[in-house]
C-alpha positions in Angstrom: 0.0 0.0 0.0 1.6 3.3 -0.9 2.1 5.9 1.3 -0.3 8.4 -0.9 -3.2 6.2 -0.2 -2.4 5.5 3.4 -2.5 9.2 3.6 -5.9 9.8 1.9 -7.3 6.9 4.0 -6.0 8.4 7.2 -7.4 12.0 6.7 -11.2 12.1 6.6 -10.8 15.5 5.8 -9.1 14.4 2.3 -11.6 12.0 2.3 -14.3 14.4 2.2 -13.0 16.6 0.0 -12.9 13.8 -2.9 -15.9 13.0 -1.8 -17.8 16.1 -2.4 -16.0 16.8 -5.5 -17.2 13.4 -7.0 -21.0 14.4 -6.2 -20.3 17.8 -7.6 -19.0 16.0 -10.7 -22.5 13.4 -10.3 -25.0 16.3 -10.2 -23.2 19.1 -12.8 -25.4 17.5 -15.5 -28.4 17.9 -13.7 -31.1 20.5 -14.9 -32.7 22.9 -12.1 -36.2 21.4 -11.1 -38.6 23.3 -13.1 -40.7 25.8 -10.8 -43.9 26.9 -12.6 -45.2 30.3 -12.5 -48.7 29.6 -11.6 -49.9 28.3 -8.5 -51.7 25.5 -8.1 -55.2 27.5 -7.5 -54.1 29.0 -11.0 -53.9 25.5 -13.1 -57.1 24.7 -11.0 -58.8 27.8 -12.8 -57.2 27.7 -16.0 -58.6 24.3 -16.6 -61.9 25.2 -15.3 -62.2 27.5 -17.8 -61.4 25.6 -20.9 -64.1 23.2 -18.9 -66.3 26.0 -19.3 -65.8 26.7 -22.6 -65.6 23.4 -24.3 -67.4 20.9 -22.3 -66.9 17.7 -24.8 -63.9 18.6 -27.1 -62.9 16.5 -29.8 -60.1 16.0 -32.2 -60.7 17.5 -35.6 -59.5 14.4 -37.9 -62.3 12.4 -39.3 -62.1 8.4 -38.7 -64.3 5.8 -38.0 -62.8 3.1 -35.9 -59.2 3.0 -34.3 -57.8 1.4 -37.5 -58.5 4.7 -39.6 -57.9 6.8 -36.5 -54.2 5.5 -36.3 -53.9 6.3 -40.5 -55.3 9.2 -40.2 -53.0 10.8 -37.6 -49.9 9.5 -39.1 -51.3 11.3 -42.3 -51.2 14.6 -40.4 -47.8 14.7 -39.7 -46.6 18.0 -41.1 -50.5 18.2 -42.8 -53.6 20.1 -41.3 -56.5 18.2 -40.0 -58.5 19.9 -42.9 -56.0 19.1 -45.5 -56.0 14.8 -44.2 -59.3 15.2 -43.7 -60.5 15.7 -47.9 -57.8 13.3 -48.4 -59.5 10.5 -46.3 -62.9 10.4 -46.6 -63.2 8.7 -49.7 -59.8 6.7 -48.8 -62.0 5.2 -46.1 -65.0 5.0 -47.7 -63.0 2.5 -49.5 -60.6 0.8 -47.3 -61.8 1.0 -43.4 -59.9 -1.9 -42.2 -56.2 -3.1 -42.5 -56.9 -5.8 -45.4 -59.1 -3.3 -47.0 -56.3 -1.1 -47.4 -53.8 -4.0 -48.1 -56.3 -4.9 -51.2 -56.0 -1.2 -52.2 -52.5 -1.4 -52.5 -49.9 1.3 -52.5 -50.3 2.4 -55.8 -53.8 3.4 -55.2 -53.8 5.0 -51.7 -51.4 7.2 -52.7 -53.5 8.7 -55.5 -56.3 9.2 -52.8 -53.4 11.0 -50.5 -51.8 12.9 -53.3 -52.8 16.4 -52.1 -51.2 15.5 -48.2 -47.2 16.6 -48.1 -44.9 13.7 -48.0 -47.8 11.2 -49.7 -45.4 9.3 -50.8 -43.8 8.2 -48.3 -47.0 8.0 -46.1 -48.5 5.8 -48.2 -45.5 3.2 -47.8 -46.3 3.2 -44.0 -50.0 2.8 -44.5 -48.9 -0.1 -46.0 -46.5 -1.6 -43.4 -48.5 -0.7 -40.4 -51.8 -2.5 -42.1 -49.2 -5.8 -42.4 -48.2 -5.6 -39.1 -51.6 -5.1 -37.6 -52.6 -8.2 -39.3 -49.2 -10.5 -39.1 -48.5 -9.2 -35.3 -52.0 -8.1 -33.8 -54.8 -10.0 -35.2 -55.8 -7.1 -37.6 -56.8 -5.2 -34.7 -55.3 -1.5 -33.1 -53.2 -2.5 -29.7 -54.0 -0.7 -26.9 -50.6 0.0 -25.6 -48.7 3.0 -26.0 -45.7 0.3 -26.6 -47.3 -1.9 -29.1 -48.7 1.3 -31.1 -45.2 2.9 -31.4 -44.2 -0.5 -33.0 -46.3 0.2 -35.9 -44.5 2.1 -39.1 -45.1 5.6 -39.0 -46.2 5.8 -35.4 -44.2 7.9 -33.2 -45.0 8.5 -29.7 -47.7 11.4 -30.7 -49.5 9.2 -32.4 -49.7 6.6 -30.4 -50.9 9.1 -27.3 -53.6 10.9 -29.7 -54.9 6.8 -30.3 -55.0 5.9 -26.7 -56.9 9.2 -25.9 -59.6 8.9 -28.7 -59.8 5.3 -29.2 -59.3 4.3 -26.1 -60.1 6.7 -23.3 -56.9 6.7 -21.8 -56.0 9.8 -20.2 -53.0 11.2 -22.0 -51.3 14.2 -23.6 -50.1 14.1 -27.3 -47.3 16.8 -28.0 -47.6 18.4 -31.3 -47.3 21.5 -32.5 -49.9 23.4 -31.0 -49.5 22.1 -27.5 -45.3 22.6 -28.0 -46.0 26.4 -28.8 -48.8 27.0 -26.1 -47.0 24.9 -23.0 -43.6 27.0 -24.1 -45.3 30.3 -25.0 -47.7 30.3 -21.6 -44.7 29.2 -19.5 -47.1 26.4 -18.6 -44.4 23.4 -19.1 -41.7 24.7 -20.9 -39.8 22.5 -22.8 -37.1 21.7 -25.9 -38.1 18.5 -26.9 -42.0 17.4 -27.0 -40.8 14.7 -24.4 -39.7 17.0 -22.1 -42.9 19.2 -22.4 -45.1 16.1 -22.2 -43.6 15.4 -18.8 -43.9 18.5 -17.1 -47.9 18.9 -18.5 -48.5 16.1 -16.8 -47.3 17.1 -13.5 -49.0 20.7 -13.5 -52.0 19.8 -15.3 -54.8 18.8 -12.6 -56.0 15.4 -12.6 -59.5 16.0 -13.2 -58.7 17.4 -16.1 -56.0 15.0 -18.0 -58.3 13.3 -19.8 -59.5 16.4 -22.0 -56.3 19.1 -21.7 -55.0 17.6 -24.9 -58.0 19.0 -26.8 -58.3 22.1 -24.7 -54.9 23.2 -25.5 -54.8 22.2 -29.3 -57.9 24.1 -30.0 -56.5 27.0 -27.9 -53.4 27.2 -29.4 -55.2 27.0 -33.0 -58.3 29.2 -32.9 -57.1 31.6 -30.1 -53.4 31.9 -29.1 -52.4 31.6 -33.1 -48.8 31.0 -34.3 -48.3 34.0 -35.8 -50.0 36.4 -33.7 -52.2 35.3 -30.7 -55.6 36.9 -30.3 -55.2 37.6 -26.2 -59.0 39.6 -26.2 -60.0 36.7 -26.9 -58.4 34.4 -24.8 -60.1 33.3 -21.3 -57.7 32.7 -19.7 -55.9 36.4 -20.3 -56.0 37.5 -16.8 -54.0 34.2 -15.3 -51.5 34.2 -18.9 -47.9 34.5 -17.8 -46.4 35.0 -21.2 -43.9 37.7 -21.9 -46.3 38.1 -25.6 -49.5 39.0 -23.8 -51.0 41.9 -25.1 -54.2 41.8 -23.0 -54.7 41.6 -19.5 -58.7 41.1 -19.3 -60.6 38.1 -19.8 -62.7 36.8 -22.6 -66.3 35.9 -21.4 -66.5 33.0 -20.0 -69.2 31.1 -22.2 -69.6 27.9 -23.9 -69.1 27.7 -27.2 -71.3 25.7 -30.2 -70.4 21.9 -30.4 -67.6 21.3 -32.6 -68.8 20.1 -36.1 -65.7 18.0 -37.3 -64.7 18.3 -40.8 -65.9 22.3 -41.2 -63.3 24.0 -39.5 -60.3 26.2 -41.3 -57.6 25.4 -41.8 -54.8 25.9 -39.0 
């Protein structure tokens, strides 16, 4: 044993030192624990209010079982609802079931996508994921966020806006609108839908999982817009944190007509 190491051993205070440095070295890494801006009482009434406002929201893209639920939102990707939604009706009028749309072929579902950005390619995993269903699931849509994101062409998104409106299963689909909103709002900020996914789920309250996917989409597209956010509008202006607010008073708090899916504009 060298007389270094008998040294080290000897002196706790050396010890201690190393020590300390080591977990300084184990926790550098380590992101600050995200402290939200509103108070609990403040997510309570934010959600109330979308509650309020849209009782029964929906998801805007038109299907008729899981099976052309699961099509339909991997169509989206980088698509509006509206634009997959012309595109599919009369794909599933035709093909409504994974050896319907085998029987169609590639060929021909990708005439009926042809007007939906990357077609090409979609249509390839419209394909696949119709094989697999059949070959590795019976033909029918797994209920599992694991099995879903086995099929081509679903991502974890997907597979969250499937188990929500297939299935009922409380949980909160990151895309585009909900990114911008949970990062503009300072609800769950976030750089990687992952990240923002987590932290919604820890602020949002649990009586209000199950529909604060849809509230916060159909915010983020017909009120707090992309471009430029329409905050006299917005219900929830008073509680807003963001550093964009323009408006500090609250739209009326009333409920708004049932949703007619397929009409809306475009996003």
């Amino acid at each position: 044993m060298g007389l270094e190491y008998r040294s080290f051993m000897a002196n706790p205070k050396i010890r201690s030192s190393a020590q300390n440095v080591k977990k300084s070295n184990a926790t550098a890494g380590r992101k600050p624990a995200f402290k939200s801006p509103y108070s609990k009482a403040d997510l309570e009434e934010i959600f109330r209010r979308f509650s309020v406002q849209r009782p029964e929201p929906k998801g805007e893209l038109e299907h008729v079982n899981p099976f052309t639920l699961v099509v339909a939102v991997a169509l989206s990707a980088q698509a509006t609802d509206v634009g997959v939604n012309k595109a599919t009706r009369a794909l599933f009028a035709a093909a409504d079931t994974p050896q319907k749309m085998l029987d169609l072929g590639e060929e021909r579902i990708r005439d009926y996508i042809k007007t939906i950005g990357l077609y090409r390619n979609k249509a390839k995993n419209v394909v696949a994921l119709s094989e697999k269903l059949i070959r590795d699931f019976g033909g029918e849509v797994p209920r599992t966020r694991e099995a879903l994101m086995t099929l081509p062409g679903v991502g974890r998104k997907t597979a969250n806006v499937v188990l929500s409106m297939a299935f009922g299963q409380a949980t909160l689909a990151v895309d585009t609108h909900i990114f911008r909103i949970a990062n503009r709002l300072l609800l769950a900020p976030g750089k990687t839908p992952d990240e923002v996914e987590q932290r919604l789920m820890k602020v949002i309250p649990d009586q209000y999982l199950y529909h604060a996917h849809h509230w916060l989409i159909l915010h983020g597209r017909y009120v707090c817009k992309a471009r430029k956010p329409e905050c006299e509008r917005c219900v929830i202006a008073d509680l807003c944190r963001s550093p964009e607010k323009t408006w500090d008073i609250p739209a009326p708090l009333v409920e708004l007509p049932q949703q007619v899916i397929g009409t809306q504009a475009a996003d």
